[in-house]
One Martini backbone bead per residue (centre of mass of N, CA, C, O) as a GRO file, in nm:
protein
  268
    1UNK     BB    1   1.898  -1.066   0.288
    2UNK     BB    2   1.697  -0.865   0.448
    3UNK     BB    3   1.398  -0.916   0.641
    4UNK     BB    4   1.120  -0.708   0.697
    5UNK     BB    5   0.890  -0.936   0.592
    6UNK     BB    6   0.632  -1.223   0.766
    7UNK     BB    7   0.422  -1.470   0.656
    8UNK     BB    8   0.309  -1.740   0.847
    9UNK     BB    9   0.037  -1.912   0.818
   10UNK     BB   10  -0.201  -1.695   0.743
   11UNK     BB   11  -0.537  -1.652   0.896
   12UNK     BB   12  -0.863  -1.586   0.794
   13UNK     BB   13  -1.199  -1.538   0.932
   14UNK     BB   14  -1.547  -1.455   0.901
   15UNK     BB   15  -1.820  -1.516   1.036
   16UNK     BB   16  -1.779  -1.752   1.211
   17UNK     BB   17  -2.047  -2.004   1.201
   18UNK     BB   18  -2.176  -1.868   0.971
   19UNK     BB   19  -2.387  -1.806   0.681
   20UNK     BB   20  -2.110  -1.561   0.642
   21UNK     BB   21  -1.891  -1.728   0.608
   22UNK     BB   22  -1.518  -1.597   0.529
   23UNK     BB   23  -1.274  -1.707   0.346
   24UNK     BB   24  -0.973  -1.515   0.337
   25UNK     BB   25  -0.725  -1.666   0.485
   26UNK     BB   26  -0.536  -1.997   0.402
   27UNK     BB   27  -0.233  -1.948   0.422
   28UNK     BB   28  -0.009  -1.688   0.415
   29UNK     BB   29   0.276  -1.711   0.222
   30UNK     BB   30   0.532  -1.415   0.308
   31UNK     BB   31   0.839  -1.254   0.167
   32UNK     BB   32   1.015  -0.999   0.256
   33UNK     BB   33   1.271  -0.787   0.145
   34UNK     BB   34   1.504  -0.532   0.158
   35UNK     BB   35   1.370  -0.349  -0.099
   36UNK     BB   36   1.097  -0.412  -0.180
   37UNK     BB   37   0.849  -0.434  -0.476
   38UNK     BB   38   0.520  -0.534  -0.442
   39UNK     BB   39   0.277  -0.697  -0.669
   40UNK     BB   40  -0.090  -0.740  -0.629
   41UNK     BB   41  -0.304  -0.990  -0.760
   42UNK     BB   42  -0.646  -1.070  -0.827
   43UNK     BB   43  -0.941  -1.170  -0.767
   44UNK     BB   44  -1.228  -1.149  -0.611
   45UNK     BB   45  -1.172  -1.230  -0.316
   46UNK     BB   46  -0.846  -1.344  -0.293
   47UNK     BB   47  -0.702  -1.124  -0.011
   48UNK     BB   48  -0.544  -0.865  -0.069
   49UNK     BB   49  -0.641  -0.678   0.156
   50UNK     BB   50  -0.628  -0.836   0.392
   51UNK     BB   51  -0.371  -0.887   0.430
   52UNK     BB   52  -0.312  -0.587   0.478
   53UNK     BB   53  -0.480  -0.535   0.715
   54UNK     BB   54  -0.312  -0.741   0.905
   55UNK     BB   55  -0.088  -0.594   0.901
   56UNK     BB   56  -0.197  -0.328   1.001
   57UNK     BB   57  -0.423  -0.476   1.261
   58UNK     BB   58  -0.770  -0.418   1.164
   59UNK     BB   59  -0.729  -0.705   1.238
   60UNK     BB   60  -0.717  -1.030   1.334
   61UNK     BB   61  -0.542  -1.307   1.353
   62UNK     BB   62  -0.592  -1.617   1.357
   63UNK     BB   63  -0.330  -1.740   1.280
   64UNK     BB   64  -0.009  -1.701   1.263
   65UNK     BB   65   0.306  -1.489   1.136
   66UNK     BB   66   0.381  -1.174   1.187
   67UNK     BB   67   0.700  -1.025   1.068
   68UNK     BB   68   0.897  -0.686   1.164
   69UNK     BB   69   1.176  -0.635   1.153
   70UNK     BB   70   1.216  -0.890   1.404
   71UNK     BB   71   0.883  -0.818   1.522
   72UNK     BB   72   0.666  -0.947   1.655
   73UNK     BB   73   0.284  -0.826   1.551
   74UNK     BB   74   0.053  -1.054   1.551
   75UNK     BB   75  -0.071  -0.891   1.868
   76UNK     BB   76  -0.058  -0.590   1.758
   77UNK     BB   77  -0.200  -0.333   1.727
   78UNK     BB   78  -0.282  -0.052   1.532
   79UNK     BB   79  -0.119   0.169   1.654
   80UNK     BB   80   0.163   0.043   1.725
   81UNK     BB   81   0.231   0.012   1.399
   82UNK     BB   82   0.183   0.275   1.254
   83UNK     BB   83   0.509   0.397   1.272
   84UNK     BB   84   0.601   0.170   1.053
   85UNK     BB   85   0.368   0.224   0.866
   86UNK     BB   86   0.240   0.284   0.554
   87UNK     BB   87  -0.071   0.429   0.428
   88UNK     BB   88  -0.277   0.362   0.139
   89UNK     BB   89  -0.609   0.442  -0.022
   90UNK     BB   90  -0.850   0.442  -0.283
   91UNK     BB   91  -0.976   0.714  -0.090
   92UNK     BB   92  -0.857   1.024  -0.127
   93UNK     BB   93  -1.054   1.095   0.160
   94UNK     BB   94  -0.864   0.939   0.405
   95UNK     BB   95  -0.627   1.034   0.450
   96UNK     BB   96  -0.719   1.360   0.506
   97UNK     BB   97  -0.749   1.679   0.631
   98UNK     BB   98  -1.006   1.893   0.450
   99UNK     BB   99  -0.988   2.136   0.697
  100UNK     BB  100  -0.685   2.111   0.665
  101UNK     BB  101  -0.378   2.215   0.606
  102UNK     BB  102  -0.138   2.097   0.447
  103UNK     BB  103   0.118   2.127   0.693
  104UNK     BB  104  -0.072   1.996   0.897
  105UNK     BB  105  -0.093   1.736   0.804
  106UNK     BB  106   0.184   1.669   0.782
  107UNK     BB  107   0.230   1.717   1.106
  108UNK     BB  108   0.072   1.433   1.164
  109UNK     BB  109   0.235   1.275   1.060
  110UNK     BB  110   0.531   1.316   1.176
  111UNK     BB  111   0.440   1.312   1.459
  112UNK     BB  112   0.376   0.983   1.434
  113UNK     BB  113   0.528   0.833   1.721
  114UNK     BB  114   0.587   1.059   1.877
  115UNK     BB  115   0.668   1.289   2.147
  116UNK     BB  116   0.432   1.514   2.226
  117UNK     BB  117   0.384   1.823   2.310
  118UNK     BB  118   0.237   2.059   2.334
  119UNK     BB  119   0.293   2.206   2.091
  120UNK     BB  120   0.145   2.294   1.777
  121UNK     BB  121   0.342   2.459   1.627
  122UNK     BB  122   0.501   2.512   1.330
  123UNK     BB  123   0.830   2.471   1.293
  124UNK     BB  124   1.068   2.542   1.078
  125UNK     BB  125   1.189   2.287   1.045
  126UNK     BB  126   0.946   2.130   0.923
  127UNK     BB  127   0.889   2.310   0.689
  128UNK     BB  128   1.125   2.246   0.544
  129UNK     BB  129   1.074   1.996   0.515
  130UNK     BB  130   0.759   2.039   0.369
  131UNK     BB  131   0.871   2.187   0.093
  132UNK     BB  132   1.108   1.944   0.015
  133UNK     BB  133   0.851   1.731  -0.042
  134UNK     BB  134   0.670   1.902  -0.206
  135UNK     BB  135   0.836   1.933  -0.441
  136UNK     BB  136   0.908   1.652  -0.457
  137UNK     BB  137   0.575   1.650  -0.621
  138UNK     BB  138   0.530   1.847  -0.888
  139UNK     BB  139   0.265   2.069  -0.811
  140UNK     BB  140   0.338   2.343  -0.616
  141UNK     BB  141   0.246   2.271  -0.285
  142UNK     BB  142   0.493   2.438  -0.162
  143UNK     BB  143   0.336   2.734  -0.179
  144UNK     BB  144   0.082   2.598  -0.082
  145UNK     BB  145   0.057   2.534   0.296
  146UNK     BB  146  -0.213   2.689   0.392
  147UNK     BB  147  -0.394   2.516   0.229
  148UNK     BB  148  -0.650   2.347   0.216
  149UNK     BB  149  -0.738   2.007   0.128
  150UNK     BB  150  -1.044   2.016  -0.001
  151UNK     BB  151  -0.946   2.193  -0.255
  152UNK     BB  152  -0.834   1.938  -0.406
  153UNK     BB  153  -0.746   1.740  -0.600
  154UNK     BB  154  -0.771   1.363  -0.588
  155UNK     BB  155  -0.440   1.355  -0.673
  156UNK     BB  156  -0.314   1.554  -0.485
  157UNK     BB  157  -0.412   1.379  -0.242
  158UNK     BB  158  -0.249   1.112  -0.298
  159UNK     BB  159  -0.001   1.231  -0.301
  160UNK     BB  160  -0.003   1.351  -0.011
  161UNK     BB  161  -0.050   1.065   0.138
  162UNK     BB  162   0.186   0.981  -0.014
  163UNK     BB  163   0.395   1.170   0.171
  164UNK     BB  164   0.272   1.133   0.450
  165UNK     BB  165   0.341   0.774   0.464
  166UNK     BB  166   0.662   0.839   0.407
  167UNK     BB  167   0.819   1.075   0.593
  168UNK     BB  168   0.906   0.835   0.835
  169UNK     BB  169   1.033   0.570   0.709
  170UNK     BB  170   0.849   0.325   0.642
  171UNK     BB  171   0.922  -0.052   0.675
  172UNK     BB  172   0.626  -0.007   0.534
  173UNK     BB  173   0.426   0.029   0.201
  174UNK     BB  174   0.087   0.020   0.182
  175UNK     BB  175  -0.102  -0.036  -0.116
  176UNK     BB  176  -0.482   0.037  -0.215
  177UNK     BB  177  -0.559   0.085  -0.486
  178UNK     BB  178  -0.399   0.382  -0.505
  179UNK     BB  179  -0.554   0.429  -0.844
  180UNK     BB  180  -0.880   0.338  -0.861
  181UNK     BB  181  -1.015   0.662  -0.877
  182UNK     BB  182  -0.814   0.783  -1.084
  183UNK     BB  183  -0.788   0.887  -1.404
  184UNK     BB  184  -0.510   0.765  -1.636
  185UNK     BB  185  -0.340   1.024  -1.594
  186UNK     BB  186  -0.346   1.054  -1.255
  187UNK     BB  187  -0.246   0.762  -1.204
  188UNK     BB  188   0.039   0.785  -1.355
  189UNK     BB  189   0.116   0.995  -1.191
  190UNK     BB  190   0.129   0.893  -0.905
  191UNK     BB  191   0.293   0.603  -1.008
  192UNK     BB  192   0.535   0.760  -1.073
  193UNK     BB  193   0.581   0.886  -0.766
  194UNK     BB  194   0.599   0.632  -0.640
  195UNK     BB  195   0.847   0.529  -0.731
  196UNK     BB  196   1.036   0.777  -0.689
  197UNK     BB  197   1.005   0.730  -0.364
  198UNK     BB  198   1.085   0.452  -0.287
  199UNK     BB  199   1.377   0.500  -0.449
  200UNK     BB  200   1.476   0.713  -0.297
  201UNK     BB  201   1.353   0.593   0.028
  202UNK     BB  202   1.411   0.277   0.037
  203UNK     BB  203   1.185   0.116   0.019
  204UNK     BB  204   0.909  -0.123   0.146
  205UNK     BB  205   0.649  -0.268  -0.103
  206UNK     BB  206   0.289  -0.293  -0.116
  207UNK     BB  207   0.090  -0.331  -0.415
  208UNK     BB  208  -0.270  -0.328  -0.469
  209UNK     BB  209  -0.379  -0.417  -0.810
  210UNK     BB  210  -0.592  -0.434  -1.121
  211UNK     BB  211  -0.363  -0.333  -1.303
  212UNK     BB  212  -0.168  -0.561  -1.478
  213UNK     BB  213   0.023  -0.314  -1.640
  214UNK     BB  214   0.119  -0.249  -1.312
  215UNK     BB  215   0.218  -0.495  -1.206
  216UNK     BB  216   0.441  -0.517  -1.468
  217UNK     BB  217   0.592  -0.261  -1.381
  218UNK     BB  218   0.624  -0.261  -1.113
  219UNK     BB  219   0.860  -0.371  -0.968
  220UNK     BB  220   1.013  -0.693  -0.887
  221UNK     BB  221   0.773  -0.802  -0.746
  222UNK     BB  222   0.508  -1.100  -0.798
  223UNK     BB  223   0.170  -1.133  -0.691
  224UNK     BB  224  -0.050  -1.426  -0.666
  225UNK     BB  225  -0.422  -1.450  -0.626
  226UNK     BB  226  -0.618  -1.713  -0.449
  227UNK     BB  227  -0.820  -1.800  -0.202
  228UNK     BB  228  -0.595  -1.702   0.052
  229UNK     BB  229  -0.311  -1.759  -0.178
  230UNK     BB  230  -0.028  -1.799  -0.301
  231UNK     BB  231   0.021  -1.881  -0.653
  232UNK     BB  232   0.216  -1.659  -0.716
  233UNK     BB  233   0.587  -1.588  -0.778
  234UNK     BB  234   0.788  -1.329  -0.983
  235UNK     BB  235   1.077  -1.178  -1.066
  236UNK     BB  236   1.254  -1.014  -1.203
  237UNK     BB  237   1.303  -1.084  -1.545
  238UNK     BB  238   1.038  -1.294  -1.537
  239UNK     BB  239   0.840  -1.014  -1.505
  240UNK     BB  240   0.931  -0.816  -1.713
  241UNK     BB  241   0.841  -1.035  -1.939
  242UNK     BB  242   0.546  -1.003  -1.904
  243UNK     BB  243   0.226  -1.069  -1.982
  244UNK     BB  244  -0.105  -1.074  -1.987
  245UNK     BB  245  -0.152  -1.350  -2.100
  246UNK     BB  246   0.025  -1.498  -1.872
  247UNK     BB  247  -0.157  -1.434  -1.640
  248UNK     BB  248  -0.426  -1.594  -1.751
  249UNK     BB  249  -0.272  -1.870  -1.752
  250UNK     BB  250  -0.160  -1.872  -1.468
  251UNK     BB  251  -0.443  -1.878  -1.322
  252UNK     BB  252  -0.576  -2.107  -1.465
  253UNK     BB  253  -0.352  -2.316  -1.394
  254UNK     BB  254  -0.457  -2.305  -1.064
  255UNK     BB  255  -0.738  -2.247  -1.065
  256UNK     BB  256  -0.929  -2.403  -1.293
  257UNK     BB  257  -1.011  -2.071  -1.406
  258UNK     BB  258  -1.129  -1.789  -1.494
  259UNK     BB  259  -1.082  -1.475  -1.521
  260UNK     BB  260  -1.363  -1.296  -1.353
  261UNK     BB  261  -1.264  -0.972  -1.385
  262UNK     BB  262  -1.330  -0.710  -1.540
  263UNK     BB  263  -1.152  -0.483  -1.441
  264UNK     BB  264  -0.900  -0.603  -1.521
  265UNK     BB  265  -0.919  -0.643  -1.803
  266UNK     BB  266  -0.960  -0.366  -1.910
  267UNK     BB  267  -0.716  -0.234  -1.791
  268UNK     BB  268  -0.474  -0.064  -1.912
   0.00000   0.00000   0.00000
């Protein structure tokens, strides 16, 4: 299979040298091919969003090689990089501008990375394209496309997020903890969603969440961090039948330490 991402042995430290240095990412290796699903999880600090952070550009690694369908991005800033990730955030209030209407937000996704003329208004073809995509989210918000997005509920909104961030067929989609805002059934609705757009539009995606019993039903393989490093990974049916007690036994024998993380024990 053709590999998508690959992060090889990737370094990042924060305020090295300083009282306040945190190592963040000790070594990270990981392979996506094209059309993973993977979920990360692993305990507080354990490099999960870092990792994520790192593809997507928003600090330089220290060492080591982020390569993505086979161009080395490891010193491309973060803007260059956007036009190929796709990417939501725990806080629904990131992805969207609350003051523009539906389709305005739409069209600043769509036009992304794209070379833009004067012309603001958004043409015929535009509109249908985002009528057609805002119905695949059952939410119908087809109907209301010039609703301000300030107007929606936390839910609506990273939905919409969440199909900004896929409208250009990202080379990677990167989730990060994003329903971990939003209460369980309004959660269980997105990530319903998010399976939906994925399988669809036949992403490449890393998903880093809290909720263990959303890491194994989720895609096809999984990733354990801690310490900043991958320390279990397992795909296929071997994922499938995991339960969450195999997970805690797992981090146990790794880490040599009882997984201390009460929002993800707690989590349903």
């Amino acid at each position: 299979m053709e590999t998508m991402l690959e992060l090889k042995n990737v370094r990042k430290t924060f305020n090295r040298g300083t009282i306040n240095e945190k190592k963040a990412l000790n070594g990270v290796n990981l392979k996506l091919n094209d059309g993973d699903f993977v979920t990360i999880i692993g305990g507080n600090g354990a490099g999960k969003s870092t990792t994520l952070n790192m593809i997507a550009g928003v600090y330089p690694i220290d060492s080591g090689t982020i390569v993505l369908n086979g161009d080395n991005i490891s010193t491309k800033p973060e803007y260059a990089r956007a036009k190929y990730l796709g990417r939501v955030f725990q806080d629904p209030m990131m992805g969207t501008a609350a003051g523009m209407e539906i389709a305005e937000n739409l069209a600043l996704a769509y036009r992304r990375g794209k070379s833009r003329g004067l012309k603001w208004g958004i043409s015929k073809k535009e509109k249908e394209i985002f009528h057609e995509n805002l119905k695949m989210l059952g939410l119908g918000l087809e109907e209301r496309m010039t609703m301000k997005v300030g107007l929606l509920s936390g839910g609506q909104r990273q939905a919409l997020t969440l199909l900004m961030a896929t409208l250009n067929q990202p080379k990677v989609l990167l989730l990060d903890e994003h329903t971990a805002a939003l209460d369980p059934k309004t959660a269980k609705n997105v990530l319903d969603l998010t399976e939906k757009i994925v399988d669809e539009k036949k992403l490449t995606a890393l998903m880093v969440t809290h909720n263990m019993k959303d890491a194994i039903k989720m895609g096809n393989r999984l990733i354990m961090m801690n310490d900043g490093k991958v320390i279990y990974d397992v795909a296929g049916e071997e994922k499938k039948n995991l339960k969450v007690s195999d997970l805690l036994a797992k981090f146990e024998e790794v880490s040599g330490g009882e997984f201390a993380n009460d929002r993800m024990l707690l989590a349903d």
